[in-house]
FIZA-236829 format. One record per residue (C-alpha): x, y, z; chain; residue in three letters. Coordinates in steps of 0.2 Angstrom, whole numbers, padded with zeros to 4 digits, always signed. Example, Ala and Ser with C-alpha at 12.3 -4.5 7.8 and 13.67 -1.06 7.14 Angstrom:
BEGIN
c1_c2_c3_chaine_residu
+0062_-0022_+0039_A_ALA
+0068_-0005_+0036_A_SER
// end
This chain:
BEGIN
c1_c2_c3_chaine_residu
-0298_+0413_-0145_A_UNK
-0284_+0421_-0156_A_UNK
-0289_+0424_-0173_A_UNK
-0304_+0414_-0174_A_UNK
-0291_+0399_-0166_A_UNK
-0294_+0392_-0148_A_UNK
-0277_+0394_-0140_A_UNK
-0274_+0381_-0124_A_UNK
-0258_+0385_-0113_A_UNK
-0244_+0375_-0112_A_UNK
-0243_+0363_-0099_A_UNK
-0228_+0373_-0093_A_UNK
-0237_+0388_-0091_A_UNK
-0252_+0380_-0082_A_UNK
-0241_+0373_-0069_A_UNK
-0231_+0391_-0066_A_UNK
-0249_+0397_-0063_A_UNK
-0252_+0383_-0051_A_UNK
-0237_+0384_-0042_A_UNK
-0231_+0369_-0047_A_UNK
-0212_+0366_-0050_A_UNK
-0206_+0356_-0064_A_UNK
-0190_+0346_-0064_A_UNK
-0182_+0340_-0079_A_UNK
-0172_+0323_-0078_A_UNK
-0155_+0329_-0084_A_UNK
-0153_+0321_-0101_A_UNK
-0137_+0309_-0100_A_UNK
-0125_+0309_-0116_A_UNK
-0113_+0295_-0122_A_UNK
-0095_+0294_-0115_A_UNK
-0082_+0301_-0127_A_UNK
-0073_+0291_-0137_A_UNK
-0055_+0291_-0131_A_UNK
-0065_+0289_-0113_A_UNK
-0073_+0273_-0120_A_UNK
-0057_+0268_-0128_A_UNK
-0048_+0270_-0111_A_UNK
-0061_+0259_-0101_A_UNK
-0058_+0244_-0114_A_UNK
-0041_+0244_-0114_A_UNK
-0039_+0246_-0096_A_UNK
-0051_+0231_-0093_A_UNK
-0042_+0219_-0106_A_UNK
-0025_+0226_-0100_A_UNK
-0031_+0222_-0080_A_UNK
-0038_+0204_-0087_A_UNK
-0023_+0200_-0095_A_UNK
-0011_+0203_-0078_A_UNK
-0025_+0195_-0069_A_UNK
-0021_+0179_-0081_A_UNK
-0004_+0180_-0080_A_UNK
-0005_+0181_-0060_A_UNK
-0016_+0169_-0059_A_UNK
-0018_+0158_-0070_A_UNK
-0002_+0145_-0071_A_UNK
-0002_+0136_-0089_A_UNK
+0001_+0119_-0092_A_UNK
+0019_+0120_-0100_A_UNK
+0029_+0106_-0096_A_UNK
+0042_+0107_-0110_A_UNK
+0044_+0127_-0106_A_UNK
+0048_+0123_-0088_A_UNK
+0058_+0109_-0090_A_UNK
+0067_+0124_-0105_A_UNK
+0067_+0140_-0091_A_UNK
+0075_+0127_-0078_A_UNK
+0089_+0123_-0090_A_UNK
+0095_+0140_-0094_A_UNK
+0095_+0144_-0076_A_UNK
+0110_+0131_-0075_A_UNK
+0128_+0134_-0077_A_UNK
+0131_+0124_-0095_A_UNK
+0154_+0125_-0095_A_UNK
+0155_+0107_-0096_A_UNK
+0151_+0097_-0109_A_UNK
+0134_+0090_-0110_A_UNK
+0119_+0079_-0117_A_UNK
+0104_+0085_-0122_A_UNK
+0087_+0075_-0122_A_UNK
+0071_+0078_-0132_A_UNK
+0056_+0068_-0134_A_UNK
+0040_+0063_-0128_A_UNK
+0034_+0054_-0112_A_UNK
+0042_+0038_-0114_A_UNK
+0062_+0046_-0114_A_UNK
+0051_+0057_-0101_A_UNK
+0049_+0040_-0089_A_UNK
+0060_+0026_-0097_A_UNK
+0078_+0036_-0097_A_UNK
+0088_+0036_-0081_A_UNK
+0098_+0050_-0081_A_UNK
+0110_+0045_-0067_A_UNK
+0115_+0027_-0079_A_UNK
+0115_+0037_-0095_A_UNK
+0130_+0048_-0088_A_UNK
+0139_+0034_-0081_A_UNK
+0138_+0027_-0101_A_UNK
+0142_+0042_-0109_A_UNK
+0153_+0052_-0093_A_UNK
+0144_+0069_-0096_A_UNK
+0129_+0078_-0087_A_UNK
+0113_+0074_-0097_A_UNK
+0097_+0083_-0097_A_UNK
+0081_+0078_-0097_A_UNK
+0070_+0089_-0110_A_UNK
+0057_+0076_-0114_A_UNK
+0040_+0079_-0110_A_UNK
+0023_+0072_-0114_A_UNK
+0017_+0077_-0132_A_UNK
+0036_+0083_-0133_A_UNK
+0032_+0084_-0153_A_UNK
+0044_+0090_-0166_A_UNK
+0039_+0108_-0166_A_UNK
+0040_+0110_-0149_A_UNK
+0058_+0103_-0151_A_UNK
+0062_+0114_-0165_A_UNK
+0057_+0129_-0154_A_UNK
+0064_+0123_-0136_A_UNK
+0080_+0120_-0149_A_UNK
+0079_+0138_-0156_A_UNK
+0074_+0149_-0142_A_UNK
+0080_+0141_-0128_A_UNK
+0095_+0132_-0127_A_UNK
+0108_+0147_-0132_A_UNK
+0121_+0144_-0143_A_UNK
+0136_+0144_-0134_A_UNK
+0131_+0129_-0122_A_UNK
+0141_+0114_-0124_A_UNK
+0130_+0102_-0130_A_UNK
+0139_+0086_-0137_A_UNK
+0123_+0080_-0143_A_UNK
+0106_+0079_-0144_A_UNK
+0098_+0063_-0141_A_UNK
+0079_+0061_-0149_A_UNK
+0073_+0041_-0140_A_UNK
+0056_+0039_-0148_A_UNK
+0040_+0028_-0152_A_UNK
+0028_+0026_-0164_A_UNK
+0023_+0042_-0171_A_UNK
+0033_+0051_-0160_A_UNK
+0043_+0063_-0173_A_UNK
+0028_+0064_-0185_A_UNK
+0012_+0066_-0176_A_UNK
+0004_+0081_-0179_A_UNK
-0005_+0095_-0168_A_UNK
-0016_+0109_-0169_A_UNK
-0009_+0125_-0178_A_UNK
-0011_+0136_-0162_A_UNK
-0006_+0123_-0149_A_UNK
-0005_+0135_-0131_A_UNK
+0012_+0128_-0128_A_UNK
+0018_+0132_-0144_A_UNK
+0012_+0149_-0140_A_UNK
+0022_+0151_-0126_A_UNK
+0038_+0144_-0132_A_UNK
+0038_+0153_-0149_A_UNK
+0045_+0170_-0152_A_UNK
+0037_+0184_-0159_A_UNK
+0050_+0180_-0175_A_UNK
+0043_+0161_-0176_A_UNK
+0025_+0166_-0179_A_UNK
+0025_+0171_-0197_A_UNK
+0036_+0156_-0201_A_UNK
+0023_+0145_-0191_A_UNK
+0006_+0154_-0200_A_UNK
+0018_+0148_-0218_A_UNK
+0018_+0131_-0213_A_UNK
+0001_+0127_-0203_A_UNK
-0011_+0141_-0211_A_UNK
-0018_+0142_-0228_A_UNK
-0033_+0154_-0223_A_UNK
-0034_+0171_-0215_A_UNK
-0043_+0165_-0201_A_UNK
-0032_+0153_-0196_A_UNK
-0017_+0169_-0197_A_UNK
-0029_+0178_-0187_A_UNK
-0031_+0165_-0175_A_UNK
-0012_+0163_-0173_A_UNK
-0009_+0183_-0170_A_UNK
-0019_+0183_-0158_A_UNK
-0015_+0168_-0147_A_UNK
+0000_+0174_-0148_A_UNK
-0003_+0190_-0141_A_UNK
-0016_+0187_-0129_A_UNK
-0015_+0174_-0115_A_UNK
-0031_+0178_-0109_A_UNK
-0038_+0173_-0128_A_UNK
-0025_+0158_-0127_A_UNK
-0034_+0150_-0112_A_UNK
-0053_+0155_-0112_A_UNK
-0056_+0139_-0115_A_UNK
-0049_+0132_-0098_A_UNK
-0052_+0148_-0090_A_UNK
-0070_+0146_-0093_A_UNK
-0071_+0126_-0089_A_UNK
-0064_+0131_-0070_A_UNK
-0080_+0145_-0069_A_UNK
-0091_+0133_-0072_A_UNK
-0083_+0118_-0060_A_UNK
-0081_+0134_-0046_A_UNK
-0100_+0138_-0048_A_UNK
-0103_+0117_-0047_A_UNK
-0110_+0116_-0065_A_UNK
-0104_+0105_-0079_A_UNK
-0093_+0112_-0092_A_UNK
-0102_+0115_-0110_A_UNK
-0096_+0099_-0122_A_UNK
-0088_+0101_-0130_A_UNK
-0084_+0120_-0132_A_UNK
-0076_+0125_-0112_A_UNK
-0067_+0105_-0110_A_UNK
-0055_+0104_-0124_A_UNK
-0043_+0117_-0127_A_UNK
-0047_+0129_-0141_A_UNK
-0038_+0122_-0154_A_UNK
-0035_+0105_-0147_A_UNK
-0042_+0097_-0165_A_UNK
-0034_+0102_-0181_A_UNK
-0046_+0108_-0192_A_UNK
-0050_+0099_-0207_A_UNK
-0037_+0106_-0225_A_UNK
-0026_+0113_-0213_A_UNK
-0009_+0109_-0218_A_UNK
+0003_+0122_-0231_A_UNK
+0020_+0117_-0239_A_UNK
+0033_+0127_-0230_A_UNK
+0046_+0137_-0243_A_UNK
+0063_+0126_-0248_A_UNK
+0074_+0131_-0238_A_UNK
+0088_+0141_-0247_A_UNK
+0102_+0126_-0248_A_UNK
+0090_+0121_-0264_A_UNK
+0074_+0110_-0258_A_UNK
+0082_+0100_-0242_A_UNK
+0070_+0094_-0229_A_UNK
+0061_+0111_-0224_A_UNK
+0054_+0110_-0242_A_UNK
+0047_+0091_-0241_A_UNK
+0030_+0088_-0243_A_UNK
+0018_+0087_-0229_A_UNK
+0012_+0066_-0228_A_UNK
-0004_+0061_-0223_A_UNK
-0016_+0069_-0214_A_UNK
-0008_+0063_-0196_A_UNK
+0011_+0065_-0200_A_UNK
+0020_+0078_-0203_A_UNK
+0040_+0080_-0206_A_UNK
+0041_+0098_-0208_A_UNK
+0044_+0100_-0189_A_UNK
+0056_+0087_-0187_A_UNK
+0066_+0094_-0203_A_UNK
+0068_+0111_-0195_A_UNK
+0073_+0104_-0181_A_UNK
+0089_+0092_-0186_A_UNK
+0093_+0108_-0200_A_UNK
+0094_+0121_-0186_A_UNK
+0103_+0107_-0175_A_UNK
+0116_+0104_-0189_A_UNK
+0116_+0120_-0193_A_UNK
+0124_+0124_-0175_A_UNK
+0135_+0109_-0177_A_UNK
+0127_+0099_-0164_A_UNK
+0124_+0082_-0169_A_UNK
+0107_+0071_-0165_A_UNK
+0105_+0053_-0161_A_UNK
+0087_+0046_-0165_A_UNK
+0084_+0030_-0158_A_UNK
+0068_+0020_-0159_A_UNK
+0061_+0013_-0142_A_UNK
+0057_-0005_-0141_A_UNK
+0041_-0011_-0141_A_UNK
+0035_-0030_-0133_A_UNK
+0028_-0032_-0150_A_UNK
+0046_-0033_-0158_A_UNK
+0056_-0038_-0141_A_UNK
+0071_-0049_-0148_A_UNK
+0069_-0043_-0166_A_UNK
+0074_-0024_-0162_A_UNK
+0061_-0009_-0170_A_UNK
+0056_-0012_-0187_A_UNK
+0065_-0002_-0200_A_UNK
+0060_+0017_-0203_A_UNK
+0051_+0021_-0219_A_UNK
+0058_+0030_-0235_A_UNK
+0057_+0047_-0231_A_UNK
+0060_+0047_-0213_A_UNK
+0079_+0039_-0217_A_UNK
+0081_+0051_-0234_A_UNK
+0076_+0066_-0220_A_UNK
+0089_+0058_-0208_A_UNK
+0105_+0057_-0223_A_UNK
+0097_+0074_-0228_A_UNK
+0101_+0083_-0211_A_UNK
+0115_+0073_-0203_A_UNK
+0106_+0065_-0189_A_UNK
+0113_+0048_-0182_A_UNK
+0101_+0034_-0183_A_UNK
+0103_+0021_-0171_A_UNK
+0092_+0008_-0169_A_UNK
+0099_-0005_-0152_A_UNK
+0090_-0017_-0159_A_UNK
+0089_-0032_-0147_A_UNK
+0092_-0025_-0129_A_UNK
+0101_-0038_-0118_A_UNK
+0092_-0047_-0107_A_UNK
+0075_-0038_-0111_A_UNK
+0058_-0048_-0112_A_UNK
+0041_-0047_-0115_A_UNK
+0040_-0049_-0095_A_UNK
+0050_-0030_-0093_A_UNK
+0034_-0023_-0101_A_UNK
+0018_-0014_-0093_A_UNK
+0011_-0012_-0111_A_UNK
+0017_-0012_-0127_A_UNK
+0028_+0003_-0125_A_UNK
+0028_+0008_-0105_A_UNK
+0044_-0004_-0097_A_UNK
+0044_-0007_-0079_A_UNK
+0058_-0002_-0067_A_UNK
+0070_-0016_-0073_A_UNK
+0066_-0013_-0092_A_UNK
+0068_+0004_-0088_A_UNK
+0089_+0001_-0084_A_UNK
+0091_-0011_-0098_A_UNK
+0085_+0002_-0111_A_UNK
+0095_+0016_-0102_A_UNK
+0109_+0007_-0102_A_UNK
+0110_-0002_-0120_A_UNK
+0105_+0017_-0127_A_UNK
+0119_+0026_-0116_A_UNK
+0131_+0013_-0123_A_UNK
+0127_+0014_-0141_A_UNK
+0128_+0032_-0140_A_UNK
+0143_+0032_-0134_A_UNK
+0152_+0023_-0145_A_UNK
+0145_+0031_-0157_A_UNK
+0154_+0047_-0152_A_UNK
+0171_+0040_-0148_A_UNK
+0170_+0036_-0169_A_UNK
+0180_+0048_-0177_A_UNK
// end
């Protein structure tokens, strides 16, 4: 007792006396923060190669683009956009017999107007000797819209495209955000597929909807922003979007930056077995004043030779023998086209 006080000893003490040794777990502190910084980037920079190294994207109109520049381009030349039906119903070998120039195939499936815009810009240089471009489409082709952040996009845009691209397709910060960093990270760009394969290699079934479509694959609901006039005085990069699954703005960029490189387009609707023996129904008001705005060459072959309703797999799709016909009428209405002074 100490001053009237009972007085214990420790439990420290008490084990000494008893012989008894004490160990102490050493006390574990947190990582400093330029470690923990290091470990985050170095994960997302190792997940990011591992992505690029690995996983190969679905880019069809970019590879069709990379194989292109990789080609000598001295001689003069034809150049074809579009979607999958110039993609199967064109046959290269007949369309430069009609037009006695090499021609190259850029069409792809969902081949939209901004990808043609960007394929356009980025990668066919300016000094190639394209005569012209020719744009065979179908119903919607020029027109249809797509998500904002589209992967392809991503891959075909440069870094300088993107804030033009956030001006036309954003109108919220969120979708900006979303648009920086698709652009930045692949490995962002593709969880979506990346996480659909996990779960086919583990032999479960995907998530619906979130891991099937690709992020994005939808455009979300108000998304849609005037672009700026452009700076000849409100031509077609100032027009108004239309309804809520066309679009022109695309297209316009695309025949201005076309023109603007002196480089003259041909747009030619593809026959449907709907009209076969009437040619393709006239195009509407705007889509002719965005053609006289921008110079393109509208050329409609109206009733191909020979072609019938037989020549058709579908409305659109032609077999082998329709397939020549079209080629052929389309090669020599081009042609004589550019033989006018």
């Amino acid at each position: 007792m100490v001053d009237g006080r009972f007085s214990f000893p420790s439990c420290s003490s008490a084990a000494r006396e008893a012989g008894i040794t004490r160990y102490h777990l050493p006390v574990s502190k947190p990582l400093p923060v330029l470690v923990t910084l290091g470990l985050v980037l170095a994960t997302g920079v190792a997940l990011e190669l591992g992505v690029s190294q690995l996983y190969e994207a679905p880019t069809p109109m970019l590879d069709k683009s990379i194989e292109y520049n990789s080609l000598p381009h001295t001689e003069p030349e034809v150049v074809i956009f579009g979607t999958c039906l110039p993609e199967q119903i064109l046959q290269l070998y007949l369309l430069e017999q009609e037009l006695g120039m090499t021609s190259y195939n850029l069409a792809t499936p969902a081949g939209t107007s901004r990808l043609m815009y960007l394929v356009l810009k980025n990668h066919i240089p300016e000094d190639s000797n394209v005569q012209a471009i020719v744009v065979p489409y179908g119903k919607r082709d020029l027109t249809k819209l797509m998500a904002p952040y589209e992967s392809q996009v991503m891959e075909i845009a440069a870094w300088d495209d993107i804030p033009q691209l956030i001006d036309w397709a954003c109108k919220d910060p969120e979708c900006e955000t979303e648009m920086w960093a698709r652009k930045s990270s692949r490995a962002y760009r593709y969880r979506g597929y990346l996480a659909n394969r996990f779960w086919q290699g583990i032999g479960s079934k995907p998530p619906i909807p979130g891991y099937v479509l690709s992020p994005g694959a939808v455009m979300p609901e108000g998304v849609g922003k005037e672009p700026p006039p452009n700076q000849t005085g409100g031509g077609a990069g100032g027009r108004q979007a239309g309804d809520s699954d066309t679009d022109l703005r695309y297209l316009a960029a695309f025949l201005e930056l076309a023109r603007d490189r002196g480089i003259p387009v041909v747009l030619t609707p593809l026959p449907e077995r709907s009209h076969v023996g009437k040619g393709s129904p006239p195009e509407s008001k705007e889509m002719r004043a965005l053609f006289d705005e921008t110079g393109a060459i509208y050329l409609n072959v109206g009733a191909v030779d020979g072609l019938s309703a037989g020549h058709f797999e579908d409305d659109v799709h032609l077999n082998s023998q329709g397939r020549v016909l079209v080629t052929k009428a389309i090669g020599e209405a081009v042609r004589e086209h550019l033989a006018q002074p």
